[in-house]
N, C-alpha and C positions, 0 to 999 in steps of 0.2 A: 339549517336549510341553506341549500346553495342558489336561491334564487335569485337574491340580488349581484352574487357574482357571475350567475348565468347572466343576465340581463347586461351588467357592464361590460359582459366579453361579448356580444352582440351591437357594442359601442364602434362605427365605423368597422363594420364586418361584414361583407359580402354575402353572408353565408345568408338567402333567404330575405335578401334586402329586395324593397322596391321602390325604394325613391332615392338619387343620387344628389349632394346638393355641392358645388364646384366653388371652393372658397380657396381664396388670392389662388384659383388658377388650378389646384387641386379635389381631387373627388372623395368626397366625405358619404360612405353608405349607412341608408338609415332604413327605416321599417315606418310606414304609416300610422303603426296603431301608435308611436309618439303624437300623434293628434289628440289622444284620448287627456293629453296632461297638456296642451297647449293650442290655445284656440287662433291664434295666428296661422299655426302650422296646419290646423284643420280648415280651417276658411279657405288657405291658400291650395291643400291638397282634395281636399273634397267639394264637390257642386261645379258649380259652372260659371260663377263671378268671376276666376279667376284663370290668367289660360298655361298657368304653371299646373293645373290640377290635370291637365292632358299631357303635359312634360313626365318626362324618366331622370330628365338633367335640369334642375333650377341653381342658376346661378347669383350666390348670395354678397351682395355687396355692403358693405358697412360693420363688419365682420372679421376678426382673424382666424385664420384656421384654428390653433391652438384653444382660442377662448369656445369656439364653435365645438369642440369636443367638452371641452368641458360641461356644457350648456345643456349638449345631448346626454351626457352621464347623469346629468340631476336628471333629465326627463325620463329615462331610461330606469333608473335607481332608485330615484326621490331622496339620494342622498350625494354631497357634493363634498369634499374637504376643498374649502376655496383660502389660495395660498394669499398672504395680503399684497405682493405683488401683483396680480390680477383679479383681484375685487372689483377692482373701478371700474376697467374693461367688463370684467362680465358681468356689473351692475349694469353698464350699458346695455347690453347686449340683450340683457336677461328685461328692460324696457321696451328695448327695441322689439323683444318679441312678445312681450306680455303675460310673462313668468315669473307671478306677482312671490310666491313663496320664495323664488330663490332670487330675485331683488330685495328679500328682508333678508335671509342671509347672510345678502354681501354689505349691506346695511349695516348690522351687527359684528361684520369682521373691520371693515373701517370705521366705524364708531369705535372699536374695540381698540383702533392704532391710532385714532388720531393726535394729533401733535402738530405744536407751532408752523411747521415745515409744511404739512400737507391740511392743513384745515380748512386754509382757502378751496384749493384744489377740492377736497371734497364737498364744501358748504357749494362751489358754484356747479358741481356734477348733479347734486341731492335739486337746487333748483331746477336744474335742464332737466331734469326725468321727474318730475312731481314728487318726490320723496319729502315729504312736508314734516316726518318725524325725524329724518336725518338731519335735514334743515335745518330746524327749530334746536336740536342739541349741541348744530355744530357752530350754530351762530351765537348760540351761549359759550362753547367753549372760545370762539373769536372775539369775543366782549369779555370776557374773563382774562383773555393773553394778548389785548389790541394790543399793544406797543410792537412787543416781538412777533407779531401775526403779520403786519403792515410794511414789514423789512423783508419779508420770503418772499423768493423769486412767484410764489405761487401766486401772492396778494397780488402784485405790480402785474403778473398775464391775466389775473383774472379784471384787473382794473382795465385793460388795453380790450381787454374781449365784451367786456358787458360793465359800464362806467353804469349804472343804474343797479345793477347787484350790489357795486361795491358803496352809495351812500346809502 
């Protein structure tokens, strides 16, 4: 079947699109019936709570374009290869919009990297987004490697950012 490649090439593609959404400044084309896999995006595109649902143009901030494509492809696909470089970002991303399947994705591809260097970094991400199983594994693996955990630049920003995470 070519449907999930039909479906990806419909990813920021004009062809039949009707909602446009303007990320860092650029125009990203998408289709509505993405509502159907994301109820952020349906809240925000359908009824009358909201006055982006009278909008052609929503402009999305907190967002980079790049992750923003990515984001749309799992919605589009229900399949995402997410590279470990931008796990984090679009574990953000994927809270931010409340896309709960592919926030355990990126869960599982940083749980799958983590290490002394970034473990901070991701145990203080897993608290900001309620990830209480990413949490809970990666504060075992920080109690398992405290010495050499507490020397990365990551512990020392996460100490400066949120002193009550780090006792």
């Amino acid at each position: 079947s070519s449907l999930v490649a039909d479906l990806r090439g419909m990813v920021n593609n004009d062809t039949m699109s009707d909602v446009t959404f303007i990320v860092e400044g650029r125009p990203v084309h998408a289709h509505k019936i993405m509502c159907l896999r994301c109820s952020y995006f349906r809240a925000m595109l359908t009824g009358d709570r909201f006055s982006e649902s009278k909008q052609n143009e929503i402009v999305l901030r907190d967002v980079r374009y790049a992750t923003f494509l990515v984001l749309l492809e799992y919605l589009y696909t229900d399949h995402v290869e997410v590279p470990l470089e931008v796990a984090m970002e679009l574990f953000q991303a994927a809270d931010q919009f409340g896309v709960e399947r592919l926030k355990k994705i990126c869960e599982s591809k940083m749980l799958g990297s983590i290490c002394v260097e970034n473990a901070a970094q991701i145990f203080h991400a897993a608290d900001q987004h309620n990830a209480r199983s990413l949490r809970e594994k990666t504060l075992n693996f920080i109690l398992a490697n405290f010495d050499p955990v507490t020397k990365t630049p990551c512990f020392e920003e996460m100490g400066r950012t949120n002193v009550d995470l780090v006792f």
